[in-house]
C-alpha positions as CSV (number, residue, x, y, z in Angstrom):
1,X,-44.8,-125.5,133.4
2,X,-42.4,-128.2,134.3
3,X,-43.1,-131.2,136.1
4,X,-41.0,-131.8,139.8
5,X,-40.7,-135.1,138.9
6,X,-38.9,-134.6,136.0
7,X,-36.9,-132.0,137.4
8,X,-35.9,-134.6,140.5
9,X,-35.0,-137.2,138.0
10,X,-32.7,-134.9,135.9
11,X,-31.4,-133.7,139.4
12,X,-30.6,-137.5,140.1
13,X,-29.2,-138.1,136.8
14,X,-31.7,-140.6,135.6
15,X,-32.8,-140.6,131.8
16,X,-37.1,-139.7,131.4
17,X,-39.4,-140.6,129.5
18,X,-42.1,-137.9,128.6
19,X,-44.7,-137.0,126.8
20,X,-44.1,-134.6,123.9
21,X,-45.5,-131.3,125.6
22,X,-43.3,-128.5,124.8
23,X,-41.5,-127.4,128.1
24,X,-40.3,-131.0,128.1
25,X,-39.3,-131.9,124.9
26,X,-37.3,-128.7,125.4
27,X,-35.5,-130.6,128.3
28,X,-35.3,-133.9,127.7
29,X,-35.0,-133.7,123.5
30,X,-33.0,-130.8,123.4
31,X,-30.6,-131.8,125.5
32,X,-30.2,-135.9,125.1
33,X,-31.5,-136.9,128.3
34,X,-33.7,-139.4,127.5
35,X,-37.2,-140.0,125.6
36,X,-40.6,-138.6,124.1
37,X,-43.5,-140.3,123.0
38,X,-47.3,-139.0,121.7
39,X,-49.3,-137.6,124.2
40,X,-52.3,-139.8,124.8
41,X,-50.7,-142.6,122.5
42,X,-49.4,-146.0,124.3
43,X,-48.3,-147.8,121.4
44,X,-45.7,-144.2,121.0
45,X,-45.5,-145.2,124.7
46,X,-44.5,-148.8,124.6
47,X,-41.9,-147.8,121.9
48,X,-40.0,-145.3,124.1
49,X,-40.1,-147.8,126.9
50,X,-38.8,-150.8,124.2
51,X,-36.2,-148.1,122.8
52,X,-35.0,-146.8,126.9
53,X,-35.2,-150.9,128.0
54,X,-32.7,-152.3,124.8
55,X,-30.2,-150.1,124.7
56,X,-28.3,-149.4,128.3
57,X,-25.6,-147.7,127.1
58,X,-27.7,-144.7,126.1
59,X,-29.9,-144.8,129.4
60,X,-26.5,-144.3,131.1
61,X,-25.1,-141.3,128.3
62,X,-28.5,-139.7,128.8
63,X,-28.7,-140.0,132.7
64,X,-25.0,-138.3,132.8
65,X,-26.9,-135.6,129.9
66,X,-29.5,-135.2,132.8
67,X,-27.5,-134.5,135.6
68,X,-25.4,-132.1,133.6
69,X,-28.4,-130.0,132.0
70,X,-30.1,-130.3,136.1
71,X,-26.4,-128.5,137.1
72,X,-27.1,-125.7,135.2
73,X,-31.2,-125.7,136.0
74,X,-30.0,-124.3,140.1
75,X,-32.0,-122.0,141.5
76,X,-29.9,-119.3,142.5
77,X,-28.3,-119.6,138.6
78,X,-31.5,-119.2,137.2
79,X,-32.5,-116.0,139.6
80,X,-29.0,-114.5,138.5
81,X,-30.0,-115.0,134.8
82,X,-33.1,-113.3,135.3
83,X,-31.7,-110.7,137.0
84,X,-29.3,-109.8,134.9
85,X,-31.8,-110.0,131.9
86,X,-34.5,-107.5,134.1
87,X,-31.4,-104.8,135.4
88,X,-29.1,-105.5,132.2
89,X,-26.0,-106.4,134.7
90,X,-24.5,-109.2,136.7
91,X,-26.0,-109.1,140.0
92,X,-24.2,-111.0,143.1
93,X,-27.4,-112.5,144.3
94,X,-27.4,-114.6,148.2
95,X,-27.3,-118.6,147.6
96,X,-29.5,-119.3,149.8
97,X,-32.7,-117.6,152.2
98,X,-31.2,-117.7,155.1
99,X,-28.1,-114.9,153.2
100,X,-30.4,-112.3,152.5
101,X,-29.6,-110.8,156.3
């Protein structure tokens, strides 16, 4: 699964730093927006906190990469992509609760 935290801090536009389990090196790595390090490892750790802390410049591309990949992470985008994966067409699908009727 995927931590709220992270998703929060991608939805703020802040660059993370996370530990190298898949579902977020998928987010973070994949799309630039910030950090891994070595499960269980704080030296891997200390590095990704030295690398974040020197260079500001990439904190602040990779919080703008994180608040571009958390645009596309909405709920009601990611229920119209599974629906239109499950029924094979686009389906207009209600924004929010309360427009279901």
């Amino acid at each position: 699964g995927t931590s709220g935290a992270l998703m929060l801090a991608l939805s703020l536009g802040k660059a993370v730093i996370v530990a190298d389990q898949p579902a977020y090196t998928d987010l973070v790595a994949g799309h630039g927006c910030g950090w891994t390090f070595a499960a269980q490892d704080a030296s891997s750790l200390a590095a990704a906190m030295e690398r974040a802390a020197t260079d500001p410049s990439r904190v602040r591309e990779q919080g703008a990469a994180a608040l571009r990949l958390a645009e596309t992470l909405r709920w009601p985008d990611l229920a119209r992509q599974f629906a239109e994966v499950m029924v094979g067409e686009p389906r207009v699908l209600p924004e929010t609760v309360s427009d279901l009727g």
